[in-house]
N, C-alpha and C positions, 0 to 999 in steps of 0.2 A: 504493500500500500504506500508506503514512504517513497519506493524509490517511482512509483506511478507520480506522486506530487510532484515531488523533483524535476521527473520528465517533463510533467504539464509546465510547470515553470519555464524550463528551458526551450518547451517550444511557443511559447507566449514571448518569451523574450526575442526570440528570432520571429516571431509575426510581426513585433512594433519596431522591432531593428530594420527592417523590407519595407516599411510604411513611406507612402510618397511624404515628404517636409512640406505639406502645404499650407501655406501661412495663415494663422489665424485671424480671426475679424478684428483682435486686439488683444496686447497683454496685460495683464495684473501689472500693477503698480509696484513700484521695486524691485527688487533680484529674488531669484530660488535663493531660501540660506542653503548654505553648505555646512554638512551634518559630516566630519571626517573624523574617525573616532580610530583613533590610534594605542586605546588601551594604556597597558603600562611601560609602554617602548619610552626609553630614551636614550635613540642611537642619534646622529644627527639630522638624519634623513626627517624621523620624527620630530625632532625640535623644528625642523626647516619649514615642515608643513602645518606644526601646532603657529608658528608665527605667519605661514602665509595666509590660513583659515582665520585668524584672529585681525588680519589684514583686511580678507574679503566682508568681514561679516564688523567692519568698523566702516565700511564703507568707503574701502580705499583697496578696488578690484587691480586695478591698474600695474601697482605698488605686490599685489597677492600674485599678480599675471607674474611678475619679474621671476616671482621665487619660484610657483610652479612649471614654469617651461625650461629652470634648467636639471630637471629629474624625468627621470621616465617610470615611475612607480604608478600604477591605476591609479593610487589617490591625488598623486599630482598632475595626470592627464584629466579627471573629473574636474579638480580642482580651476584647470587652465581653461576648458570647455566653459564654465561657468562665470569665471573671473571677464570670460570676451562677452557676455550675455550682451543682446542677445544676437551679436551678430553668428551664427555659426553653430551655435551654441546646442538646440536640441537633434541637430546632421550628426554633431559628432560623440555627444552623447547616446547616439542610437548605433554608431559604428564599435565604441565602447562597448556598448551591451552586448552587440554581435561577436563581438569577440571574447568576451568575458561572460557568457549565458548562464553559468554559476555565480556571479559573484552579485551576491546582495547590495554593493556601495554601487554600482553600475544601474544597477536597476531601481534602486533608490533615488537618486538623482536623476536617472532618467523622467520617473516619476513627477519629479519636482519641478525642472524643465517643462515638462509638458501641463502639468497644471498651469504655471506661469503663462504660459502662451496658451490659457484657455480650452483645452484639451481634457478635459474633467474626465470623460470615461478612459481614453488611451491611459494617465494618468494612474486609472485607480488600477487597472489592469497591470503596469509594470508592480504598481507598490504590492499586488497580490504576489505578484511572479517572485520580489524581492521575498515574501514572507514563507514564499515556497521553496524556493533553490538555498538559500541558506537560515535556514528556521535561528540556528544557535547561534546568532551575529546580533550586535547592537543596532545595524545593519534593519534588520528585518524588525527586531521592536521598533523602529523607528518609523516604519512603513508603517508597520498597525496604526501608529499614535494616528497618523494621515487615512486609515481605512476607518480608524472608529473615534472622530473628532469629538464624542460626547462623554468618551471616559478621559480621565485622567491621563497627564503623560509618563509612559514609560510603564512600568508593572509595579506589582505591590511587591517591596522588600518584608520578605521576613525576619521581625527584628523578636532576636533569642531572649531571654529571660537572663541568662548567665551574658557572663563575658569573653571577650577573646582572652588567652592568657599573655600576663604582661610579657613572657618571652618572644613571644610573637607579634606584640602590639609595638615594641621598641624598632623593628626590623623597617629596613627599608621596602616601598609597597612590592618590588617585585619578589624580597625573598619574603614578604610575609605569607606574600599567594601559594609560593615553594613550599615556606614551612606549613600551609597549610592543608597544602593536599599532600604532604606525606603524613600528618596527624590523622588525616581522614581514609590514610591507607590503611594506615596500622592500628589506628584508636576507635572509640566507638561514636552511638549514636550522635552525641552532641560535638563531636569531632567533625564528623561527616556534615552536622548542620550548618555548621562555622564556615566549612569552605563551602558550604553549596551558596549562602548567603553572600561569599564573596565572588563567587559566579557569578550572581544575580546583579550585584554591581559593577561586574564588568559586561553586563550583558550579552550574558551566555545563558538562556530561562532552560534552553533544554538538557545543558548538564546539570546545572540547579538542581534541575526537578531528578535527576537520576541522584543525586548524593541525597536527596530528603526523601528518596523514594526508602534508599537503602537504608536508612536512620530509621526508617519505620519497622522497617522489616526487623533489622534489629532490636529494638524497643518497643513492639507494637503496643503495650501497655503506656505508655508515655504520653501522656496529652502532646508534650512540646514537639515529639515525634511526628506526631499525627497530624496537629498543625501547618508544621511544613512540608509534610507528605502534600496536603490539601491545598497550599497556596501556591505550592510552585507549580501546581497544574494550570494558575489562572493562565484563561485564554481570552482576547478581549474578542474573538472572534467567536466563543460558545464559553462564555465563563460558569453553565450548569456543571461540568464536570467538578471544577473546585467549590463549588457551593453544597455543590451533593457532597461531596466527601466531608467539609467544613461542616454544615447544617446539624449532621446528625450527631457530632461531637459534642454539641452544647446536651443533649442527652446522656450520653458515654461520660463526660468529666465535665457533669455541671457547674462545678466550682472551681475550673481550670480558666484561670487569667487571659492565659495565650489564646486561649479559643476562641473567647466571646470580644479581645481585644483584634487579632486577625480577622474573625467575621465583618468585625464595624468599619477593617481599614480596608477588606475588598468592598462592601458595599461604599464606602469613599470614592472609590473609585470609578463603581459606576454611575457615581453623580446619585447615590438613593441617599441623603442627606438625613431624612429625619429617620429614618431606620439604623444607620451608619450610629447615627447621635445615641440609641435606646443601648447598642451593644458596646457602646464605648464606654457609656455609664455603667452597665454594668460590670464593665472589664474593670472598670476605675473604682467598685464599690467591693470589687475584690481584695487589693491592698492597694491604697491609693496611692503608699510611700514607695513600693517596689517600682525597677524600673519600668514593668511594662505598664502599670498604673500613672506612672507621670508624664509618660509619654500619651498615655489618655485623654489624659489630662489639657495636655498641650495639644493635640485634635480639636476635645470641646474647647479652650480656646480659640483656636480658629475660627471654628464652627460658628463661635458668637460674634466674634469680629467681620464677619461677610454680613451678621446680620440677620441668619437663620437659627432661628429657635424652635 
């Protein structure tokens, strides 16, 4: 079944890669932002493009153009494509895609390109294809945020009860990541949560979801287990499977924090506000002083500060 999506994907991207460039009645106002997400690198190539992206997206393409045309790495060919908007701009983004049929940063911005120039269905069609050729890319979460503009952006992190341990939290972020997935090789459930959590922020939701799958299975007695067994399944495209699993918990461990606090922060996200509000109070009426309780807490603030009660 996966590798059928996949396929679909790649040949949706080769249909909009063949498409004539026929100019629209008019573009959107401003430029696609440019979404380059280079993780925990910091080689120079990556410096080179965290400064050219921080150039495009200050509104000084020009200056962005300099630094992308002298790499030839796909993010600095997206990058360069974009920084000339719009002269050329969605031709060569669609030659990119053609050649790069897996790669979610191609079809993302392709994506983005063609909304700009007005193209709304061609548009949602790459951002689908992006969410299908590489599902476990920040890449492809970023597509969804653009397929489901009424949730939230990005996914719900799962935030643990416990903490990371300070041997870990002192390291620098690429060996904390190292040290974390070999705690989650060799150690147990709440090892395994630690690093799926730091997946989740480097957005990666489908290894995520394999390290809290296995956290469960190890622990299946453990609310906090089961919690993030059920949250790393959200999908913004069918989020019943993590509600079904979430929902029936507050049954199973009705006096588990993590539960009824996890439940309130996916319904956050789907914009269900005063439901979101019911479970956070009572995630917060469980210990108000713990940290998942004050993190409750600072929700129903929010909450009041937009103004919904």
């Amino acid at each position: 079944m996966l590798a059928a999506v996949v396929a679909s994907g790649v040949v949706v991207i080769g249909v909009l890669a063949t498409r004539n460039d026929v100019p629209a009645p008019q573009l959107r106002p401003g430029r696609p932002p440019l979404a380059l997400d280079l993780g925990l690198r910091t080689d120079p190539e990556a410096r080179a493009l965290e400064r050219a992206q921080g150039l495009y997206n200050a509104g000084r393409p020009n200056r962005a153009a300099a630094v992308f045309r002298g790499r030839r790495s796909l993010e600095a060919q997206v990058g360069a494509a974009l920084a000339d908007w719009p002269d050329g701009s969605v031709a060569r983004l669609r030659a990119l895609a053609a050649s790069h049929p897996r790669s979610a940063l191609a079809a993302l911005h392709l994506g983005l390109a063609l909304y700009w120039s007005n193209r709304d269905a061609e548009a949602t069609v790459a951002w689908r294809a992006a969410t299908a050729v590489q599902p476990d890319t920040p890449y492809a979460v970023r597509a969804s945020d653009f397929l489901h503009p009424r949730f939230a952006p990005g996914l719900p992190i799962f935030v643990p009860s416990f903490p990371t341990p300070l041997r870990i939290r002192v390291l620098a972020p690429q060996r904390q990541l190292q040290a974390l997935a070999v705690a989650a090789t060799d150690g147990g459930a709440d090892a395994k949560i630690l690093y799926g959590v730091a997946l989740q922020r480097l957005g990666r939701p489908r290894s995520a979801e394999a390290q809290f799958a296995a956290s469960a299975r190890l622990a299946p007695t453990d609310p906090e287990a089961r919690a993030a067994a059920a949250v790393g399944l959200f999908d913004k495209a069918d989020p019943s499977l993590a509600f079904g699993r979430l929902g029936p918990l507050t049954r199973t461990f009705p006096h588990a924090q993590t539960v009824r606090f996890h439940l309130g922060l996916m319904l956050l996200w789907m914009a269900q506000v005063s439901q979101a509000r019911k479970e956070l109070r009572l995630a917060q009426a469980e210990n108000p002083e713990s940290p998942l309780g004050k993190q409750a807490s600072a929700y129903l603030g929010a909450i009041r500060s937009f103004g919904t009660r």
